[in-house]
TIDO-79355 format. One line per field, with one value per residue: x, y, z of N, C-alpha, C in turn; residue number from 1. Coordinates in steps of 0.001 Angstrom, whole numbers. Example, Ala and Ser with C-alpha at 12.3 -4.5 7.8 and 13.67 -1.06 7.14 Angstrom:
% residues 2
neast: c(13190	12850);
nnorth: c(-5690	-2250);
nup: c(7800	7080);
caeast: c(12300	13670);
canorth: c(-4500	-1060);
caup: c(7800	7140);
ceast: c(13200	12900);
cnorth: c(-3300	30);
cup: c(7800	7870);
num: c(1	2);
END
This chain:
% residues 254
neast: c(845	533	1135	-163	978	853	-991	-2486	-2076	-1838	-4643	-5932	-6424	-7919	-8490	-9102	-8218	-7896	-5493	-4131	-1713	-2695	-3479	-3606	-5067	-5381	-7052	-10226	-11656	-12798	-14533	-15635	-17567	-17090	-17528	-18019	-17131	-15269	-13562	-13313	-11165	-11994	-11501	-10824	-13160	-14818	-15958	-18419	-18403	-20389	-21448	-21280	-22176	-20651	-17391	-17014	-14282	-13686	-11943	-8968	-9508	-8906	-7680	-8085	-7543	-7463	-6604	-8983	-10865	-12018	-12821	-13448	-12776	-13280	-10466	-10758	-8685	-9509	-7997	-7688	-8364	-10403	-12798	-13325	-15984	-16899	-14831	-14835	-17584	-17543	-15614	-16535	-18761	-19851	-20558	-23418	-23208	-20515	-21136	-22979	-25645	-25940	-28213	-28902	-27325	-26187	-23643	-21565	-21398	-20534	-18091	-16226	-16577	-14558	-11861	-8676	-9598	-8679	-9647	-9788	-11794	-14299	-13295	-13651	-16391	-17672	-16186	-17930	-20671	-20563	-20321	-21865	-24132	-23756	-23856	-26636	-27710	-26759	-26999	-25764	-23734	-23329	-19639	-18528	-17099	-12936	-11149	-9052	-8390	-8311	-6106	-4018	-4287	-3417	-663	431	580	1611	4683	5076	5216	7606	9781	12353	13607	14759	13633	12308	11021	10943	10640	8479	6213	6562	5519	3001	1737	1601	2967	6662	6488	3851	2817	4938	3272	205	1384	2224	-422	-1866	-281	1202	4099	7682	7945	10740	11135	8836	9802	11704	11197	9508	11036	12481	11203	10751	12614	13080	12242	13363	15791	16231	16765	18700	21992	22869	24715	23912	21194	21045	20737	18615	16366	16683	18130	21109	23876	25095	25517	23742	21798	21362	22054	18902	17740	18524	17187	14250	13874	15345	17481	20016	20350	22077	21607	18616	18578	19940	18010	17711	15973	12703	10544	8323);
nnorth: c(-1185	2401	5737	8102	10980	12695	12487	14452	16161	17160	16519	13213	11204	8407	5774	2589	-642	-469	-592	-1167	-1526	-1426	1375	5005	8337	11570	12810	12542	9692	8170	5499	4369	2066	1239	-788	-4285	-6066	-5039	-5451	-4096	-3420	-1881	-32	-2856	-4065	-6287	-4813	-5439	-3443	-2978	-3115	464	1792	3727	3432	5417	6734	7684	10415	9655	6819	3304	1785	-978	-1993	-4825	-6247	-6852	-9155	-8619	-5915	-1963	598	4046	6213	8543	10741	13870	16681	17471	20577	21103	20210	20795	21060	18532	16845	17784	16909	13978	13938	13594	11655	8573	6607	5289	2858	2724	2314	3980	3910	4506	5978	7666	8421	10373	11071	9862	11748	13615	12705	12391	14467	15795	14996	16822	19372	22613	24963	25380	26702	25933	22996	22617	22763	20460	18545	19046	18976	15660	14825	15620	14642	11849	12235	12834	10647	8704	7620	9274	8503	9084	8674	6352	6223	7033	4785	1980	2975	4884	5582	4260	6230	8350	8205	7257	9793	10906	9952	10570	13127	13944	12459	12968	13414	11856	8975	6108	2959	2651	5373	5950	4840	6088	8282	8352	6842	3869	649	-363	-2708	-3450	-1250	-2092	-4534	-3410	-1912	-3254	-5146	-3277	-2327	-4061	-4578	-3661	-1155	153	-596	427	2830	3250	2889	5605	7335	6656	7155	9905	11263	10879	13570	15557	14391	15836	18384	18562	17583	14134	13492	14767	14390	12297	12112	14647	13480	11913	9422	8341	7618	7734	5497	3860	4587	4576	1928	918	2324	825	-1761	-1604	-292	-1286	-401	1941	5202	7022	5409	6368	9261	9506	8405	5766	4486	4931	6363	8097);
nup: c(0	-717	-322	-2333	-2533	-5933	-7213	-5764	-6793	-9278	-12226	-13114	-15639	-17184	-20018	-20686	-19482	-16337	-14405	-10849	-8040	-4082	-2798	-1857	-1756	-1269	-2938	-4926	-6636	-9321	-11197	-14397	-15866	-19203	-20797	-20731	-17049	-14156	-11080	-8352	-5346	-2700	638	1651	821	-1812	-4785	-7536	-10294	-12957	-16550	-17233	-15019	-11836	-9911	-6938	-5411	-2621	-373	610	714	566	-1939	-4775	-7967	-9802	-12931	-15784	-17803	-20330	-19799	-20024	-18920	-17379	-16217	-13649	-11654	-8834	-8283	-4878	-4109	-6300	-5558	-2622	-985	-1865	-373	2160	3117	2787	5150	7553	6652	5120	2390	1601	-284	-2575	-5625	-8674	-10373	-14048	-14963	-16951	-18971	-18068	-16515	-17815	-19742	-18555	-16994	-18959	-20173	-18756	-19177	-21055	-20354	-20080	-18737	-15841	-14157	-15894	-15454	-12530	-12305	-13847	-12095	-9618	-10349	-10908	-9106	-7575	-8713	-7710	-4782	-4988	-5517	-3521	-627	2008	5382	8918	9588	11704	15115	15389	13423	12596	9671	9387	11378	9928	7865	8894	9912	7179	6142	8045	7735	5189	4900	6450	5478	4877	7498	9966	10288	12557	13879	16652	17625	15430	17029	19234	19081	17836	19888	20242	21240	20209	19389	18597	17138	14711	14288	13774	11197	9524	8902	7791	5501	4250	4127	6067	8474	8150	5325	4010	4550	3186	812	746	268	-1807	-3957	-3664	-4105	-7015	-7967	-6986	-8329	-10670	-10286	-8601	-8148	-8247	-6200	-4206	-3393	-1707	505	855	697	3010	3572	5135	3514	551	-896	1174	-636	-3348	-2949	-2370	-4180	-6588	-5936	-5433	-7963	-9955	-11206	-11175	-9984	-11780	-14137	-14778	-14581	-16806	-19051	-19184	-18402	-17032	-14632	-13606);
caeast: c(0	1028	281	416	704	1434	-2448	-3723	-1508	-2718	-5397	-5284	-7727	-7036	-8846	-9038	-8718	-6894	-4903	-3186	-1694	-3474	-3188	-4741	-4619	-6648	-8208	-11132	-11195	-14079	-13707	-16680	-16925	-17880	-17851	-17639	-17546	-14690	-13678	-12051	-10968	-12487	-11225	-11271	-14281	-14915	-17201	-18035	-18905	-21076	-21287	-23044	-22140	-19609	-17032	-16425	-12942	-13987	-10760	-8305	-9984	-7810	-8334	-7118	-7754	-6819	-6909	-10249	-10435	-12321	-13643	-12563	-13050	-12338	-10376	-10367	-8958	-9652	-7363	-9118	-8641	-11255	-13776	-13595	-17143	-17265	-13867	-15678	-18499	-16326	-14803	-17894	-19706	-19436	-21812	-23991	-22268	-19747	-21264	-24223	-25911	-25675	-29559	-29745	-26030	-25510	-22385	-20798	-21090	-19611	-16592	-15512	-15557	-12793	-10713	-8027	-10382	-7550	-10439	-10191	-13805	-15157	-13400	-14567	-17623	-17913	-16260	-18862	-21528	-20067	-20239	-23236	-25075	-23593	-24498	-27772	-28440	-26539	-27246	-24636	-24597	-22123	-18256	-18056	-15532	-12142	-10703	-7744	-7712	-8044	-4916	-2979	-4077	-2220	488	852	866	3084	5451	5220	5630	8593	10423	13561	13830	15424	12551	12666	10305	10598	10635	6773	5418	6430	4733	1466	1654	1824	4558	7098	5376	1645	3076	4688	2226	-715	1388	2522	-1327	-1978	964	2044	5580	7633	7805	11775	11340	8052	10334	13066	10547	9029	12102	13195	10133	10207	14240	12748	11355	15073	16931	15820	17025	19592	23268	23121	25495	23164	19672	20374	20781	17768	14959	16804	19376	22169	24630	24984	25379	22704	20708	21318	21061	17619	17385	18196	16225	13093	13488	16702	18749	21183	20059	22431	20717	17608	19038	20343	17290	17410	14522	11843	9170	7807);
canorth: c(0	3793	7182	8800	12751	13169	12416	15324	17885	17233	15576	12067	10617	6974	4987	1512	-1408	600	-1856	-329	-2020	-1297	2824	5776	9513	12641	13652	11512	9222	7943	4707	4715	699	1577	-2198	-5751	-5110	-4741	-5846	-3261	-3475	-609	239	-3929	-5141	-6458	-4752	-5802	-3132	-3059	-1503	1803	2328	4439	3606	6764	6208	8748	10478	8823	5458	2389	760	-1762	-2299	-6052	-6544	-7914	-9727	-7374	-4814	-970	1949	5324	6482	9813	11119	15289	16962	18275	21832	21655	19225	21092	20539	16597	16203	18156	15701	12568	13203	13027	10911	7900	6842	3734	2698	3685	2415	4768	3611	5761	5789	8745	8688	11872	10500	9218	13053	14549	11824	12637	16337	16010	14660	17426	20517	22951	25878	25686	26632	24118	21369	22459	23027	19331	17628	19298	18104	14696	14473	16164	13312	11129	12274	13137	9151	7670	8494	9152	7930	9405	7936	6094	6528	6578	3344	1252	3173	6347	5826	4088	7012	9096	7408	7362	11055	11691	9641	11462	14515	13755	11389	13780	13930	10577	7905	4893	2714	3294	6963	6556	4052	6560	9493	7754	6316	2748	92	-685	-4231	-3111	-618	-2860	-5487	-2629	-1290	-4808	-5525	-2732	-1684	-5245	-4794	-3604	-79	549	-930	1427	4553	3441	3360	6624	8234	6656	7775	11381	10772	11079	14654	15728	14230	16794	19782	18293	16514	12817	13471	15324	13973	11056	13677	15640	12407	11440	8592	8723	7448	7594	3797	3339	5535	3591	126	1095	2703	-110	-2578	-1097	36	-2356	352	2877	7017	7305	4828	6665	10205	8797	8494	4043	3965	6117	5636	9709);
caup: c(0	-1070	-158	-3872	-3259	-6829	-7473	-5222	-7226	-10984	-12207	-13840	-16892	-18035	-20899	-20819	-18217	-15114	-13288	-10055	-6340	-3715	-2740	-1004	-1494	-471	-4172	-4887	-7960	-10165	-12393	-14821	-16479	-20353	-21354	-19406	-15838	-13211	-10131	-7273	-3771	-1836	2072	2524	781	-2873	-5281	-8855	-11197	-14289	-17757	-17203	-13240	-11445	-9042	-6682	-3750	-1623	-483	1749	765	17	-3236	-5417	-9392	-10348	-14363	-16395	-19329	-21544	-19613	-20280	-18048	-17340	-14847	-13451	-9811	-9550	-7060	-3520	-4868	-6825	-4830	-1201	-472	-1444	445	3846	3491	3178	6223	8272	6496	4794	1344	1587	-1597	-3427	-6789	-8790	-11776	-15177	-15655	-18182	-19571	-17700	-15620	-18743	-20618	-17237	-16840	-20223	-20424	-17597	-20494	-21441	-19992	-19446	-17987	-14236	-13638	-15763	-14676	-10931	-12652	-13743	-11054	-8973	-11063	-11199	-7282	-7192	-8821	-6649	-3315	-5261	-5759	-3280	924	3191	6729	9767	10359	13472	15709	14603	13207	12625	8894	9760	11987	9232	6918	9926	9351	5806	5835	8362	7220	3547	5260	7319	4877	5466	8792	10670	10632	13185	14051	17988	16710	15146	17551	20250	18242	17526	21211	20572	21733	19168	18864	18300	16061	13756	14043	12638	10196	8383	8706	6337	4208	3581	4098	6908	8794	7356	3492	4112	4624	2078	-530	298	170	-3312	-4842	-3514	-5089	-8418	-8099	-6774	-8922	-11706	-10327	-7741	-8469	-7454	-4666	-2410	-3568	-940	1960	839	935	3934	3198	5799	3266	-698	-262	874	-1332	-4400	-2660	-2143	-5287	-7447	-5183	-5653	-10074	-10335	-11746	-10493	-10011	-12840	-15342	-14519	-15694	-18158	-19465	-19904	-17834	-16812	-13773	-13825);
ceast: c(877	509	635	238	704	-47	-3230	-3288	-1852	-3486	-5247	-6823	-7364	-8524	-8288	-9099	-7244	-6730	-3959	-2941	-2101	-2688	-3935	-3623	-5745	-7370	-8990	-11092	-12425	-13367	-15606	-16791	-17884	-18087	-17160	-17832	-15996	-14624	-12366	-12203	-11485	-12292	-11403	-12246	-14296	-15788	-16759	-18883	-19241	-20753	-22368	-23189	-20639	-19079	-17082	-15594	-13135	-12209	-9827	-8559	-8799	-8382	-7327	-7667	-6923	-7261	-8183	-9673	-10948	-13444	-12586	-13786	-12550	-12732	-10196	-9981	-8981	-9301	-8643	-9289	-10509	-12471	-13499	-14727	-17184	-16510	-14437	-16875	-18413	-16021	-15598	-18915	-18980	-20830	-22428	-23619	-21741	-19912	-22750	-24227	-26372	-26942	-29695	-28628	-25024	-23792	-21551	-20103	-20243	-17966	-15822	-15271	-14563	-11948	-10214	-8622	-9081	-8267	-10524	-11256	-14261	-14667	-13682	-15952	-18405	-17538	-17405	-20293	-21747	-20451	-21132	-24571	-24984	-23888	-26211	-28528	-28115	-26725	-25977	-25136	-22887	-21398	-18621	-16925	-13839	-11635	-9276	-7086	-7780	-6361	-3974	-2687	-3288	-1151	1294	1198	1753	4657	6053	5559	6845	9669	12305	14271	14512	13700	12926	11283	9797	10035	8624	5737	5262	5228	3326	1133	1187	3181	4891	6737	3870	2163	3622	3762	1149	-162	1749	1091	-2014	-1108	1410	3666	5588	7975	9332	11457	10350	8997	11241	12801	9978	9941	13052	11980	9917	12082	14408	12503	12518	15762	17001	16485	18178	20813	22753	23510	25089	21587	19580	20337	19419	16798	15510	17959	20619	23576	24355	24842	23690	20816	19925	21563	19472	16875	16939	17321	15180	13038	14302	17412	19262	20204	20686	21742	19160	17590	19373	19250	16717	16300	14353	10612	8342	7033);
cnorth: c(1229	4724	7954	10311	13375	13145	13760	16396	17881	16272	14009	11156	10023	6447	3721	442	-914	-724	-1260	-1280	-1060	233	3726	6749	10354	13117	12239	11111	8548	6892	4312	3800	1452	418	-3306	-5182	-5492	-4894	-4533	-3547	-2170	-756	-1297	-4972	-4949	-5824	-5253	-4342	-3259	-2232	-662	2166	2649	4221	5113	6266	8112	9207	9816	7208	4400	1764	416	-2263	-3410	-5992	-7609	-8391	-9002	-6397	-3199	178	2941	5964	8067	9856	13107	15649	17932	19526	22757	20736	19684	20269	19032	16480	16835	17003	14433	12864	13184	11856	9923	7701	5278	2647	3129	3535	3175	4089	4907	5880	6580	8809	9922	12212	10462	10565	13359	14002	11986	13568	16645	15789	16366	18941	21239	24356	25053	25716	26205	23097	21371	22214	21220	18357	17608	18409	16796	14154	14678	14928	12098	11063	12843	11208	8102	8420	8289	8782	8493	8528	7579	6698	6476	5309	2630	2328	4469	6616	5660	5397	8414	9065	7473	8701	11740	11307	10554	13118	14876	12686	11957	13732	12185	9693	6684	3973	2494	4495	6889	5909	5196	8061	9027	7085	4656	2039	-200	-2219	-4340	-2542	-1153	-3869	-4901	-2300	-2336	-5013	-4783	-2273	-3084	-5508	-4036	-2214	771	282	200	2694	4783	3548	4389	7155	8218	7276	9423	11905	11344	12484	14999	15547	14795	17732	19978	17123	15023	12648	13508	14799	13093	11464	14278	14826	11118	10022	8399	8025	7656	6095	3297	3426	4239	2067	-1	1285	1739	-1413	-2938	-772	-739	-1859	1307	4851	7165	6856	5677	8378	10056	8903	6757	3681	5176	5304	6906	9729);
cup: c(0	-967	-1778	-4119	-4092	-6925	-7130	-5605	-8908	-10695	-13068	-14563	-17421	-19143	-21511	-20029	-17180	-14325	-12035	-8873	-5629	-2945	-1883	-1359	-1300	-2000	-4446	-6305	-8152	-11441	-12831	-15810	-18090	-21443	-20396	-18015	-15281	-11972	-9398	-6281	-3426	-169	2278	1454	-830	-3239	-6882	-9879	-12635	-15444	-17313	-15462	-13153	-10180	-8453	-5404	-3457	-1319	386	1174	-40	-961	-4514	-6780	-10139	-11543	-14707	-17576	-20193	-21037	-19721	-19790	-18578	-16409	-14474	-11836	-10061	-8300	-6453	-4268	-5591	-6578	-3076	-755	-494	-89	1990	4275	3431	4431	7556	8216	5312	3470	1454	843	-2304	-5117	-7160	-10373	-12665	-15675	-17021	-18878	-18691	-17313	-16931	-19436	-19585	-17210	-17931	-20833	-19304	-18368	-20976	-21261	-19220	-18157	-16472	-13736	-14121	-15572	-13422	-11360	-12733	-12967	-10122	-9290	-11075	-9920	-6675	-7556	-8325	-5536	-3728	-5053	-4745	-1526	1497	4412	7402	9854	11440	13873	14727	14366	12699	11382	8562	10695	11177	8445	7461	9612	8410	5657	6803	8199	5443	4016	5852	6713	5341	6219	8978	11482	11295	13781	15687	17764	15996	16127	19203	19779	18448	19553	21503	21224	20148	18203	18518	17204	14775	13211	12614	11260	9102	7971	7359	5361	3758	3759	5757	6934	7437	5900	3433	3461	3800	1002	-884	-259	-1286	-4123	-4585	-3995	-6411	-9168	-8092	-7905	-10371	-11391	-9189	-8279	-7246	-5812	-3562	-2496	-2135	572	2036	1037	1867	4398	4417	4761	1444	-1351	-582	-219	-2447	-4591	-2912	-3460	-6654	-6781	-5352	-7430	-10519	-11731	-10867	-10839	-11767	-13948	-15474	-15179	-16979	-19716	-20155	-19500	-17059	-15710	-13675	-14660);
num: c(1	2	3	4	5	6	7	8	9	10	11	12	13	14	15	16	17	18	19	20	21	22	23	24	25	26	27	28	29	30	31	32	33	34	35	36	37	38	39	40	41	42	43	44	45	46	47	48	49	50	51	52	53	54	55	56	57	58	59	60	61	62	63	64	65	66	67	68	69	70	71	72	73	74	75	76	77	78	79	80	81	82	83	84	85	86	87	88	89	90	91	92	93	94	95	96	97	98	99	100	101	102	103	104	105	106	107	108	109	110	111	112	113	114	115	116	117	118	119	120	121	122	123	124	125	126	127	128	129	130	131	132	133	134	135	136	137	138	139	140	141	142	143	144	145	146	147	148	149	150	151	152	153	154	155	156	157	158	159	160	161	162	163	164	165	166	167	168	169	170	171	172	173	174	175	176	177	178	179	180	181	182	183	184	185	186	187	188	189	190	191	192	193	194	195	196	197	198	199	200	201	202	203	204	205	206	207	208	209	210	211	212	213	214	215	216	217	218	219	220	221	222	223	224	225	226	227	228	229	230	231	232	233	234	235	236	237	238	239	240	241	242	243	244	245	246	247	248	249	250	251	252	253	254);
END
């Protein structure tokens, strides 16, 4: 699992069958099946969508897009920016379901003038719209208390915020106010891996942004590294090439 801040700073419009591991970020995303149907993970639980219905991942929400055999979507996520209001009523409330059927086409026109709309106020205009017929068709109902993935989604973001700084896993368990054994326990339960590979992968992926406008040398200083070493252990580990091959231009993950 991945916190993907790159999502909540542009927007992102796919065509075809969207295959992704399993993720979470704060702009809300809309997958809209336009033949066969689709299977996603949502916060935990399976759904299957149809032709002619609309996922919506509320923001924060974890979700996972395994490959069909001939179904083809389209995917949109539309940074908070320009969805305040949904993202205020997400975080109170929760939606009875997160799928809406396309009775009149309407959904379908909306999801597809997001495609390459460089005007600002109409693409608020139609995200709005978009979200609007959603909480028009579908009921919300109040958050409980807080919960295990509200804490992880804690987590995830203060880790992304703090990638820099000297991460340890005493160091977050004391932060968050667990023991260092609860604390790994939870966070293996949802991230899949462990607290450190966690922090070595944020830190190569926020590497990438750096290493544009920063020499090699110091990139592994600046997303926290304590050695050059270990930078590009990590580095190739995770893309199984070198910083350099990556300037270079032999391979590309951006």
């Amino acid at each position: 699992m991945f916190f993907e801040t790159y999502r909540d700073q542009t927007s992102y419009y796919y065509h075809g069958d969207n295959i992704c591991p399993a993720h979470f970020h704060r702009s809300p995303e809309v997958m809209y099946v336009l033949s066969g149907s689709k299977t996603a993970w949502l916060d935990g639980k399976q759904y299957e969508i149809s032709e002619g219905e609309m996922l919506v991942c509320t923001p924060y929400a974890l979700h996972l897009f395994p490959p069909s055999e001939n179904g083809v979507q389209i995917v949109a996520s539309i940074p908070s920016e320009y969805c305040s209001r949904f993202e205020r009523l997400c975080q109170a409330n929760t939606p009875v379901s997160p799928i809406v059927k396309d009775e009149n086409g309407v959904l379908l026109k909306l999801i597809t003038a997001l495609k390459n709309q460089k005007n600002p106020f109409l693409f608020e205009g139609i995200a709005n719209c978009l979200f609007g017929f959603f909480t028009e068709r579908i009921g919300f109902v109040p958050t409980k208390a807080p919960s295990e993935r509200s804490i992880v989604d804690s987590i995830a973001k203060y880790i992304d915020e703090n990638y820099s700084n000297p991460l340890t896993l005493d160091g977050l368990a004391l932060e968050f106010g667990y023991s260092p054994n609860y604390f790994s326990f939870l966070f293996k339960k949802h991230f899949k891996t462990g607290v450190t590979q966690y922090i070595n992968f944020t830190r190569v992926i926020k590497s990438l942004k750096l290493l544009k406008s920063q020499k090699i040398s110091s990139v592994y200083f600046l997303c926290g590294f304590k050695s050059p070493q270990q930078y590009f252990l990590n580095f190739k580990r995770y893309f199984g090439c070198t910083p350099k091959e990556y300037m270079s231009g032999k391979k590309r993950f951006d």
